[in-house]
C-alpha positions as CSV (number, residue, x, y, z in Angstrom):
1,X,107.1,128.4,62.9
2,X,109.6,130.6,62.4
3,X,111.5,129.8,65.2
4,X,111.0,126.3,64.5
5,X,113.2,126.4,61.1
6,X,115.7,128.5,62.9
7,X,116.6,125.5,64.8
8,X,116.3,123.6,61.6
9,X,118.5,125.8,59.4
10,X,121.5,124.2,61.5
11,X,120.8,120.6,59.8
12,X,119.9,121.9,56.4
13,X,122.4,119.4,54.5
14,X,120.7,116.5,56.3
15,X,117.4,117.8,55.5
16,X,118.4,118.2,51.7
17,X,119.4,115.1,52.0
18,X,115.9,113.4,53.4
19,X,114.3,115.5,50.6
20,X,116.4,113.9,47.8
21,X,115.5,110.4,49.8
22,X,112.0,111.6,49.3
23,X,112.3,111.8,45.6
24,X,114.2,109.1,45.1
25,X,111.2,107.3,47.1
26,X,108.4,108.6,45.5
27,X,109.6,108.1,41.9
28,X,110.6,104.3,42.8
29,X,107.2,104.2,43.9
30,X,105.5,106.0,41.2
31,X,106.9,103.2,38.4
32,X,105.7,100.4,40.3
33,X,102.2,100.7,38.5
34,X,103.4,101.9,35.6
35,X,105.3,98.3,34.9
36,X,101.9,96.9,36.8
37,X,100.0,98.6,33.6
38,X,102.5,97.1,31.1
39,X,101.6,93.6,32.6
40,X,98.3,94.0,32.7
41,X,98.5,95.2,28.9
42,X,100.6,92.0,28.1
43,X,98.0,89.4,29.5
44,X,94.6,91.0,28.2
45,X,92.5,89.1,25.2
46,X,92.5,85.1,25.5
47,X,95.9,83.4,25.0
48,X,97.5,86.4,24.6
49,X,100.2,86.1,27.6
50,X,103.6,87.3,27.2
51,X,105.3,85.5,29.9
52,X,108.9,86.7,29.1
53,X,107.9,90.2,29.1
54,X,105.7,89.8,32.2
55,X,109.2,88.5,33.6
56,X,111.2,91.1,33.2
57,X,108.2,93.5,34.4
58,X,108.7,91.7,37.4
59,X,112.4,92.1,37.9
60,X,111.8,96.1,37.4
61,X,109.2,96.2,40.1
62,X,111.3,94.1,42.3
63,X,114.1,96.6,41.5
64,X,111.8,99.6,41.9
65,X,110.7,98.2,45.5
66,X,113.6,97.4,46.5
67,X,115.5,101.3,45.5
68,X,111.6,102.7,47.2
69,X,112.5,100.7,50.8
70,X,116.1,101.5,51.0
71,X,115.5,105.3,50.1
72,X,112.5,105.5,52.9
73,X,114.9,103.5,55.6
74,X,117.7,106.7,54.8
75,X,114.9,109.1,55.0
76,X,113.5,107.8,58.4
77,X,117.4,107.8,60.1
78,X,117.8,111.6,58.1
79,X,114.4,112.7,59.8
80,X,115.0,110.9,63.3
81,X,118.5,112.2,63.9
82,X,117.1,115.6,62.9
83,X,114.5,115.8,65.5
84,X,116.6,113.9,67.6
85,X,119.2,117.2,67.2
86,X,116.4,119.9,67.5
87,X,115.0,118.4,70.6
88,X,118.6,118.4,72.5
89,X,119.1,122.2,71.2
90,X,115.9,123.1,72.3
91,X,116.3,121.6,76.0
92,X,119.5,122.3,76.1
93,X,118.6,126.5,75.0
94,X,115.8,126.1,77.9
95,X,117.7,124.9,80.2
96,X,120.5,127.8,79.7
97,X,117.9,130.2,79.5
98,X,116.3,128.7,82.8
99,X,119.8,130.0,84.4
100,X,120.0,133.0,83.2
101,X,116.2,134.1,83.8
102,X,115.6,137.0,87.4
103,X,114.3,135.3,90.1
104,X,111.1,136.8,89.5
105,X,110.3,134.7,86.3
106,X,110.5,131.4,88.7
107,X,108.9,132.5,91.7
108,X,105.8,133.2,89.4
109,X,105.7,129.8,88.2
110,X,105.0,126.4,89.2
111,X,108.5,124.2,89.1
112,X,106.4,121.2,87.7
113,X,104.6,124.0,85.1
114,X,108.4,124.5,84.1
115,X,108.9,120.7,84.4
116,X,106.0,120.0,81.8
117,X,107.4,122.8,79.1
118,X,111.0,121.4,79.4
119,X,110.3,117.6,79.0
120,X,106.3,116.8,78.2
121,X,105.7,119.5,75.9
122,X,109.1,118.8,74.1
123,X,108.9,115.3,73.7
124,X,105.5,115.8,72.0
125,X,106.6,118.5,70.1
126,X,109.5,115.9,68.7
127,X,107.0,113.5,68.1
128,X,105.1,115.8,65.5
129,X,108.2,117.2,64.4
130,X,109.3,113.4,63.1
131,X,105.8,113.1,62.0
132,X,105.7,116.5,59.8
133,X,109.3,115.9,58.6
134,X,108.7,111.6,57.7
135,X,105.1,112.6,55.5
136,X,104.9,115.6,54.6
137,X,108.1,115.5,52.2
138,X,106.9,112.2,51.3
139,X,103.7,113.8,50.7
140,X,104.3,116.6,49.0
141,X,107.0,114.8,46.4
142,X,104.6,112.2,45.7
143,X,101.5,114.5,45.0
144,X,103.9,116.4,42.5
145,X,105.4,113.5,40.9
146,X,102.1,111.7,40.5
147,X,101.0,115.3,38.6
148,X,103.7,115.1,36.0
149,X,103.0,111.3,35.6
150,X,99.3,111.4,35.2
151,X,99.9,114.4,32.6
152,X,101.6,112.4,30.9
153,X,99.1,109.6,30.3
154,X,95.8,112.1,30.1
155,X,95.8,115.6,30.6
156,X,91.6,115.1,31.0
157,X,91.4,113.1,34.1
158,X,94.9,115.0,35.4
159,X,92.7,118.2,34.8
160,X,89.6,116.9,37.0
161,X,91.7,115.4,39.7
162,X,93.1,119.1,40.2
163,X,89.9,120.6,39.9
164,X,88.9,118.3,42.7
165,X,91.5,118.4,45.2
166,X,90.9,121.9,47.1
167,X,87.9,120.6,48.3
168,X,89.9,117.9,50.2
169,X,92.4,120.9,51.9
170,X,89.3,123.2,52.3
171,X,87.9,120.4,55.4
172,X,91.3,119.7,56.5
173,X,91.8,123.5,56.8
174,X,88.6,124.1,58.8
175,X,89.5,121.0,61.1
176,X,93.1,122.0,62.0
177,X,91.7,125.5,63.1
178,X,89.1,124.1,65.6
179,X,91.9,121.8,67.2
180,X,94.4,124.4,67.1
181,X,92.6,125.9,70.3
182,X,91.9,122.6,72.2
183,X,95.7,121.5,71.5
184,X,96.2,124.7,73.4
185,X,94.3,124.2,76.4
186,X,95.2,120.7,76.6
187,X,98.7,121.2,76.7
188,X,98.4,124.4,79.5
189,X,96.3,121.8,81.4
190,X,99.1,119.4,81.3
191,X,101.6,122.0,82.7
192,X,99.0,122.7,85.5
193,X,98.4,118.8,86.3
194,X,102.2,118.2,86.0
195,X,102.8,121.2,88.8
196,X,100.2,119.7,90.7
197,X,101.6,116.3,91.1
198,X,105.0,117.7,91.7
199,X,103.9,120.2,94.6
200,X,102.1,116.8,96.2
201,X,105.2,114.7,95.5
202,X,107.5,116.8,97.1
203,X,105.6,117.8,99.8
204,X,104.0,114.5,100.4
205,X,105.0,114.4,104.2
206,X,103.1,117.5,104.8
207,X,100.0,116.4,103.1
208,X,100.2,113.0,105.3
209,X,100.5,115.2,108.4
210,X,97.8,117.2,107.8
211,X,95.4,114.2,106.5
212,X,95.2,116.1,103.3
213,X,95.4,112.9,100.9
214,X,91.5,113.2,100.3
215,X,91.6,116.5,99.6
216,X,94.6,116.3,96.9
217,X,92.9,113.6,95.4
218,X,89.5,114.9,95.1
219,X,91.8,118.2,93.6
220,X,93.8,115.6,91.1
221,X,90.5,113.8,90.3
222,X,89.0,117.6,89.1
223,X,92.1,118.3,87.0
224,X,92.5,115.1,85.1
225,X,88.8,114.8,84.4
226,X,89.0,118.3,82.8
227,X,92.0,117.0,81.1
228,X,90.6,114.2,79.6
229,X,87.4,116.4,78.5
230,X,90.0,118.7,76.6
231,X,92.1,115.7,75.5
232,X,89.2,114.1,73.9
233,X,87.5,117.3,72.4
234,X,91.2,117.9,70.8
235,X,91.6,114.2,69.5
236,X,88.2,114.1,68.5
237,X,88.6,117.0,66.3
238,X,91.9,116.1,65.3
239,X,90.6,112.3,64.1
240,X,87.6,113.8,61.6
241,X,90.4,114.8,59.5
242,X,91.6,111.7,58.0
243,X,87.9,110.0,57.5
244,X,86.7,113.8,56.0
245,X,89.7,113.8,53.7
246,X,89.3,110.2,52.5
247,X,85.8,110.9,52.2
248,X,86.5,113.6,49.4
249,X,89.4,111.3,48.0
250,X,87.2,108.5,47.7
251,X,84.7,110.2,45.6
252,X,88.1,111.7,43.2
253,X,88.8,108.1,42.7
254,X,85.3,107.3,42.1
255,X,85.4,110.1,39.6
256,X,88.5,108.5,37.9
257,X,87.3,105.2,37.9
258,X,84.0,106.1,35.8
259,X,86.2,108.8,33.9
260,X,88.8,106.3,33.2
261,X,86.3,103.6,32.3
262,X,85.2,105.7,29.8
263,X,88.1,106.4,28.3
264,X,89.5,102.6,27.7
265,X,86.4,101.6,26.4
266,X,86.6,104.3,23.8
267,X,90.3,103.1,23.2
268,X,91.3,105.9,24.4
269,X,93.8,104.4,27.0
270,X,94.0,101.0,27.7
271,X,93.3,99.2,30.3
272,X,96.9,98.8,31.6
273,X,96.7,102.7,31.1
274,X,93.5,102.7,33.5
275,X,95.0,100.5,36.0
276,X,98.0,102.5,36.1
277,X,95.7,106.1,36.3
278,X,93.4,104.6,39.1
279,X,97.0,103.4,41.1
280,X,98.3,106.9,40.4
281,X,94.5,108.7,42.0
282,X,94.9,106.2,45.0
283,X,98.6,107.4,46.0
284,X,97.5,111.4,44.6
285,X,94.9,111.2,47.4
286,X,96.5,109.1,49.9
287,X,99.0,112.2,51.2
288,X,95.9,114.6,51.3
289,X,94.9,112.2,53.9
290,X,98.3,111.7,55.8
291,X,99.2,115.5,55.4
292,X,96.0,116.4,57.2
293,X,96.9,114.2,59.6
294,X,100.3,115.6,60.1
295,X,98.7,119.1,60.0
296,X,96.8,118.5,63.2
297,X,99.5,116.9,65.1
298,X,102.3,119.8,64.0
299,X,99.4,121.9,65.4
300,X,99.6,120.2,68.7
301,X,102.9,120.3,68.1
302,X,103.7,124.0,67.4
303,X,101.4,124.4,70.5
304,X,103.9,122.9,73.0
305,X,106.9,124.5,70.7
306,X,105.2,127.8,71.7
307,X,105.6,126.7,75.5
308,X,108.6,125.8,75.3
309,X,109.9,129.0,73.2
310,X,108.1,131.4,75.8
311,X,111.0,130.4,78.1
312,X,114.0,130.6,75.5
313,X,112.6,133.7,74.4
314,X,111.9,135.0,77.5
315,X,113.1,138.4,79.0
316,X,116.4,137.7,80.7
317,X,118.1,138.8,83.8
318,X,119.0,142.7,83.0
319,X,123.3,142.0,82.1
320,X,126.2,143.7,83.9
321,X,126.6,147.2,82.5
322,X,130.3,147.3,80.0
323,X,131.5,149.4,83.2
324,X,130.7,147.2,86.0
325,X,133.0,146.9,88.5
326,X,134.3,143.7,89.4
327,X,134.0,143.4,94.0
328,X,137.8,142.6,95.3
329,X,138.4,142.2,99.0
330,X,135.4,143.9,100.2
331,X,135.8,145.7,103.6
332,X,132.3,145.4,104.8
333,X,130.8,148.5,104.6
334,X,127.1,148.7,103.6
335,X,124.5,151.1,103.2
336,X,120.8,151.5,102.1
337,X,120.3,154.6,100.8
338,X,116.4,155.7,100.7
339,X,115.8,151.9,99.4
340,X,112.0,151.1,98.2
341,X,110.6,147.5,96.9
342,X,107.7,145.7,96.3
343,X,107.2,142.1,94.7
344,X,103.6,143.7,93.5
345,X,103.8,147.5,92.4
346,X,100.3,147.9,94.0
347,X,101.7,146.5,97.3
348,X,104.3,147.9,99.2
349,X,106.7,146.7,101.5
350,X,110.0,148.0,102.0
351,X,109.5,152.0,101.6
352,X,112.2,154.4,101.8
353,X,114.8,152.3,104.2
354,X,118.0,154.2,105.1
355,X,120.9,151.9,107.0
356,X,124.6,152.0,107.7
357,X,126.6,149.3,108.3
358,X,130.6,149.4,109.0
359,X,132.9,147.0,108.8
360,X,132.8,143.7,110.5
361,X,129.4,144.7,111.7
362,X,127.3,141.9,113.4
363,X,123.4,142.8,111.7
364,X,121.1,141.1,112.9
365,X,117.4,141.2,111.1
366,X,114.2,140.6,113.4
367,X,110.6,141.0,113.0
368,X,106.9,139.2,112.2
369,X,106.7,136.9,109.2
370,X,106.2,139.3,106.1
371,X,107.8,142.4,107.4
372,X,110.5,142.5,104.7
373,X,113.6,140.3,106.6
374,X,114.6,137.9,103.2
375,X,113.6,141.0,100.9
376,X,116.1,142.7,102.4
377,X,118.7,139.9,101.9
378,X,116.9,139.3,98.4
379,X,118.2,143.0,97.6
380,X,121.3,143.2,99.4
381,X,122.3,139.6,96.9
382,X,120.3,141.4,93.7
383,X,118.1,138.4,93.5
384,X,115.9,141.6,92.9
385,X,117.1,145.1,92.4
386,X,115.6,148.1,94.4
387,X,112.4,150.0,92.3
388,X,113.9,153.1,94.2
389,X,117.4,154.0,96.2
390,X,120.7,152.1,96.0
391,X,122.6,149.8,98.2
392,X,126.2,150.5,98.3
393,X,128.7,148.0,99.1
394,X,132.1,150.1,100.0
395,X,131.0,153.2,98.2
396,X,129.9,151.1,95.2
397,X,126.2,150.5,93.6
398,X,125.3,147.2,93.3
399,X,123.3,147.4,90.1
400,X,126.7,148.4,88.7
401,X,128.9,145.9,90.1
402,X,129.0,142.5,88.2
403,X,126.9,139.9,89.8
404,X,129.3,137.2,90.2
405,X,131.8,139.2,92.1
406,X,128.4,140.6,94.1
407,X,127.7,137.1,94.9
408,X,130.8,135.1,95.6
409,X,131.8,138.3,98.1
410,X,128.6,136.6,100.5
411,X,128.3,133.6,101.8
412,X,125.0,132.0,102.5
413,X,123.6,129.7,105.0
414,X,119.6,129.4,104.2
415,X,116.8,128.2,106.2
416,X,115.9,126.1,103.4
417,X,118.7,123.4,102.6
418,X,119.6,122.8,99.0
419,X,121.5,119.8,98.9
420,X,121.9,117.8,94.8
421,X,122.4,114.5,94.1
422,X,125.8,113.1,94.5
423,X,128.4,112.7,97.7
424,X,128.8,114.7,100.5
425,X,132.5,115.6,99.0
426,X,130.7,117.2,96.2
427,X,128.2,118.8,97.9
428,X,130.7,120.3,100.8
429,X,133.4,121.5,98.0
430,X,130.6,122.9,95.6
431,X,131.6,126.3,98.0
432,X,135.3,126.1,97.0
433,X,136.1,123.7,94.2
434,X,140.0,124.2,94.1
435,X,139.9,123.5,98.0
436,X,142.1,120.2,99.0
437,X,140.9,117.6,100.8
438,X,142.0,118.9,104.1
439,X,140.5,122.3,103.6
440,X,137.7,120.5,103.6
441,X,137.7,118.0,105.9
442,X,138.9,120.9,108.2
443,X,135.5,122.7,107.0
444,X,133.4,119.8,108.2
445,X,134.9,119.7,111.4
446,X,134.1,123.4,112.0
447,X,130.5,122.7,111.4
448,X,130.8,119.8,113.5
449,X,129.5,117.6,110.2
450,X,132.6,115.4,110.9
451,X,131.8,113.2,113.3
452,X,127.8,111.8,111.5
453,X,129.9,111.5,108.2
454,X,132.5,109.2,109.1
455,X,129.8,106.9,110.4
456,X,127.8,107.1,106.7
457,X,128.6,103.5,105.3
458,X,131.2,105.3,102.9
459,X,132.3,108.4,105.2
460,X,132.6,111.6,102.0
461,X,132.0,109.2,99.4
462,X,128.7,108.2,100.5
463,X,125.7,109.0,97.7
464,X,123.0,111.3,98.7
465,X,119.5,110.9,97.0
466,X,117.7,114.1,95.1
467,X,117.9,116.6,98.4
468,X,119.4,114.4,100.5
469,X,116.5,112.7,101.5
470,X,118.8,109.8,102.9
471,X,119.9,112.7,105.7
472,X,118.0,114.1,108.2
473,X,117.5,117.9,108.6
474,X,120.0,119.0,110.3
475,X,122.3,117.1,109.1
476,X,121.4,118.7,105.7
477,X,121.9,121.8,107.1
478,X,125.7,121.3,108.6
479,X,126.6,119.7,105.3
480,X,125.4,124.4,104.0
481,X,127.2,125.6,106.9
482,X,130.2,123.4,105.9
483,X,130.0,124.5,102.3
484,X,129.2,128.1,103.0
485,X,133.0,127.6,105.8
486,X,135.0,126.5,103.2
487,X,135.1,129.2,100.7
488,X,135.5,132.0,103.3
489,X,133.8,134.5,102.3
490,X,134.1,138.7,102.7
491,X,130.7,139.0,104.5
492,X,127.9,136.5,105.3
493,X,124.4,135.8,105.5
494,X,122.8,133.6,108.0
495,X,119.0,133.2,107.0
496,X,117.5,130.9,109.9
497,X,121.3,128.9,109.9
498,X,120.2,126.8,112.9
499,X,116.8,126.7,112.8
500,X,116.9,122.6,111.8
501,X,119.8,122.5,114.2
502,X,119.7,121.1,118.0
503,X,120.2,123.0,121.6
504,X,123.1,121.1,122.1
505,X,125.1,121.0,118.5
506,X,124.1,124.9,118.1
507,X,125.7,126.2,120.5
508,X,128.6,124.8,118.8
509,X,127.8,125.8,116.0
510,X,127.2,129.6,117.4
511,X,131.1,129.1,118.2
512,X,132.1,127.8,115.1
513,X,129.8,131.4,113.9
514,X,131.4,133.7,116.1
515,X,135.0,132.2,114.8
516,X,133.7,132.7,110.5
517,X,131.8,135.8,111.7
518,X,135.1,137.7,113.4
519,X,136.1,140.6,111.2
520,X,133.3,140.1,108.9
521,X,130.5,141.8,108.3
522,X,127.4,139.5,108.6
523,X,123.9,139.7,108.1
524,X,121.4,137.3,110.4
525,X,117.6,137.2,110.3
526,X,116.4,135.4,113.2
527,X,113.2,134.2,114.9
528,X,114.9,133.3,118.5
529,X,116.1,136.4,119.9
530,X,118.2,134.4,122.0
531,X,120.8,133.3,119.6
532,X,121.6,137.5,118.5
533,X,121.6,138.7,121.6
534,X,125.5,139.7,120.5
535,X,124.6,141.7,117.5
536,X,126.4,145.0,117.1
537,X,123.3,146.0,115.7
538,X,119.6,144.7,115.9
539,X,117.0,146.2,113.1
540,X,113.4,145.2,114.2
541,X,111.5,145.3,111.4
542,X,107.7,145.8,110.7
543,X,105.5,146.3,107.4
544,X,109.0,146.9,105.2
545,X,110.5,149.5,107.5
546,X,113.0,149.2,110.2
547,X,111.1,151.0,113.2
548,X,113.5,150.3,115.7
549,X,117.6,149.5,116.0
550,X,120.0,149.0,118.4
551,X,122.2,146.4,120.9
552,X,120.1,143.9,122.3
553,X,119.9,146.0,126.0
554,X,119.1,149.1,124.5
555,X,116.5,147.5,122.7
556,X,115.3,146.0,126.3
557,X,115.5,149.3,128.0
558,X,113.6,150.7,125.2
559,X,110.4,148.7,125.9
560,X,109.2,148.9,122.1
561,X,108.3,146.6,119.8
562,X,111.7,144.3,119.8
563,X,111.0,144.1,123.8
564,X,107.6,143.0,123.4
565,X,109.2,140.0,120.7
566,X,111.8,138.6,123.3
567,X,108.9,138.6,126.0
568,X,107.0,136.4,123.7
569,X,110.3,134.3,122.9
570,X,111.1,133.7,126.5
């Protein structure tokens, strides 16, 4: 709640504001049965109607209503813009947040679990937000105004109504407890169904391959039937507010009525008085009923808040130290210095790995799948920093060199192709943004991307869908080498480059390589042993250690491990 109204605290005027709209509501409300009292007073005993008064009752009411409807209509835009504000902030915080988090916060999560905290559980956090912020100032106005009226008219029946009243809060109390839980697993159900659909959606090729679309449906069919067991448990609980509140309410009227009854025939009050007391119990009551209301559904609400702040508030990526030094024109020269990692503390992988690498070096990385190959491009980037050792990059740590100029001195060329929505200018030029339209175009011919986008419909201008689904593989993959040309940088990294790539086009590309690569020093895992058979230096690596290095030949001649792995390539 807390970090609720710190995101609040920024719109305080407007909320004054909705509060004094509240006020002005409630009091325009609260006459309405006084002057319905005064008429009542002014038709009771047989001929005894005084039509001009009742008149000008009318014309007050009619006032009154009208000052209530206008207030309530400036307290609803007030409350709505509010939200409206808080929700952006709060995405908007998330989202920043989302940037700035280590790798290791996303690879541990579910994108559509991330997906569901950033849009599901927001929007219904807005929507009890709007709900708290529309009745519960309403509420709460009205149950105080309606105090100092009904004191004013009997301080007995004022007296029993308060006597009355903690009965009503006691059940709402008990209620919103019990649903406070089932809002909670309902909503970490909907972040698991939401990653659920996303993996299938994404992946939806795969699952068609593999004839899995029983499966995922027998899987979905298990999630949202325990969803909507948890969902109706919550609104179940959540609904015996109102009717157990109204319940209590309705005997405190009761109570009034008989009370009040009394009363007027004693002459105590009269009966304009009694009609006027009994209006005043129904609206005392009424926001009992509609603040229990709002009290479950700002639980449900706090409940996805909580989601949502677990990412703002979450520990981010460990900042540059004051002193870190900015990479300028890096030579090349690497080296792992007694270097230990694991994902997992219990598991190890790499363990004490020692490697020098000079200037303009061609490294390439080989091995089975799990020895350690990205890892070690993972570390060598600081997507994650060593548990033990250092990696110097021309006699400087890494963990105190800024992370920008760590990254922009590497270029990458992944396995997996990222490619966003928009053209294929802005896709190539996203590598070098103050590059001209030649540079570029020059870039594209390199990677041999050229020629297949001049026949696109509209050549560079032509609109790719979310990750390029409109292109085929390797044409995704061209569009990264291109990218990964054009902003020439110190020392590269080639994970898989070609691996989506055709015989034919990579051997071109292996050119175009060779050209980018010379005086470079570059980094390439690889799964055909064919396409490094160049390498200045070959690590073959096995269970997060390099057990063998060497050129290609020597590595033949050796007969180890790397020998065995070309056999099988051949």
């Amino acid at each position: 709640m807390k970090q609720v109204l710190r995101y609040l605290r920024k719109y305080t005027i407007l909320l004054m504001l909705s509060v004094v709209c509240a006020i002005v509501t409630t009091i325009a409300s609260l006459y309405i049965p006084i002057f319905t009292g005064d008429a009542i007073d002014c038709i009771i005993g047989e001929g005894n109607v005084d039509f001009p008064a009742i008149a000008g009752i009318l014309t007050k009411i009619g006032i009154a209503i009208a000052i209530a409807a206008v207030s309530q209509w400036c307290m609803g835009l007030l409350n709505n813009t509010v939200t409206c504000r808080v929700v952006h902030d709060m995405r908007r915080d998330a989202f920043a947040k989302l940037e700035r988090l280590p790798l290791k916060y996303i690879d541990g999560r579910s994108s559509g679990e991330i997906v569901s905290r950033m849009i599901a559980d927001v929007d219904q956090f807005s929507e009890g937000l709007l709900m708290g912020m529309t009745q519960f100032f309403t509420g709460i106005m009205t149950i105080l105004m309606t105090l100092i009226f009904m004191f004013r008219l009997s301080t007995g029946i004022t007296g029993m109504v308060v006597l009355l009243t903690p009965i009503s809060l006691v059940v709402a109390a008990v209620i919103a407890r019990k649903s406070h839980h089932l809002f909670a697993a309902q909503s970490k159900l909907r972040g698991v169904q939401t990653g659920f659909i996303d993996e299938m959606i994404g992946n939806q090729k795969v699952v068609m391959a593999f004839h899995r679309q029983e499966n995922a449906i027998q899987t979905f069919e298990k999630q949202n039937e325990e969803y909507r067991r948890i969902s109706l448990k919550a609104i179940f609980a959540s609904s015996t507010t109102n009717p157990a509140t109204r319940f209590v309410n309705g005997l405190i009227y009761a109570a009034v009525g008989m009370f009040g009854g009394f009363l007027a025939i004693r002459r105590v009050i009269t009966v304009g008085e009694l009609s006027c007391f009994l209006s005043y119990a129904s609206q005392y009551t009424k926001p009992f009923n509609e603040i229990s209301g709002v009290v479950t559904e700002m639980q449900n609400a706090l409940v996805c808040a909580k989601r949502v702040f677990e990412i703002i508030y979450a520990e981010p990526e460990k900042p540059d130290e004051p002193d870190a030094v900015c990479l300028r024109d890096v030579n090349g020269n690497v080296e792992f210095q007694d270097v230990s990692f694991s994902y997992i503390p219990e598991q190890k992988l790499i363990e004490h790995l020692n490697l020098s690498v000079k200037p303009g070096q061609k490294i390439a990385i080989v091995g089975p799948t799990g020895c350690g190959k990205t890892t070690l491009i993972n570390l060598l980037m600081r997507f994650y920093d060593t548990t033990e050792g250092r990696i110097l990059i021309d006699g400087h740590d890494t963990k105190k060199c800024t992370r920008e100029s760590l990254r922009t001195t590497f270029g990458m060329v992944l396995q997996e192709t990222w490619i966003r929505s928009g053209t294929i200018r802005e896709n190539i030029m996203m590598g070098n943004p103050d590059a001209t339209e030649e540079e570029m175009i020059e870039a594209a011919k390199a990677s041999y991307a050229h020629n297949f986008i001049r026949r696109l419909p509209r050549g560079y201008d032509t609109v790719m869908s979310e990750d390029g689904g409109n292109l085929s593989q390797g044409q995704k993959q061209l569009l990264c080498i291109a990218r990964v040309m054009l902003c020439h940088p110190d020392m590269l990294i080639l994970d898989e480059a070609t691996s989506s790539i055709d015989t034919r086009t990579e051997i071109k590309i292996q050119k175009a390589f060779a050209a980018l690569m010379k005086g470079r020093t570059s980094f390439i895992v690889a799964h055909r042993l064919t396409t490094i058979q160049d390498a200045d230096v070959i690590l073959v690596m096995k269970d997060g250690n390099v057990i063998e290095q060497g050129t290609h030949d020597d590595l033949l001649r050796a007969g180890g491990f790397y020998a065995s792995l070309y056999a099988s390539n051949m």
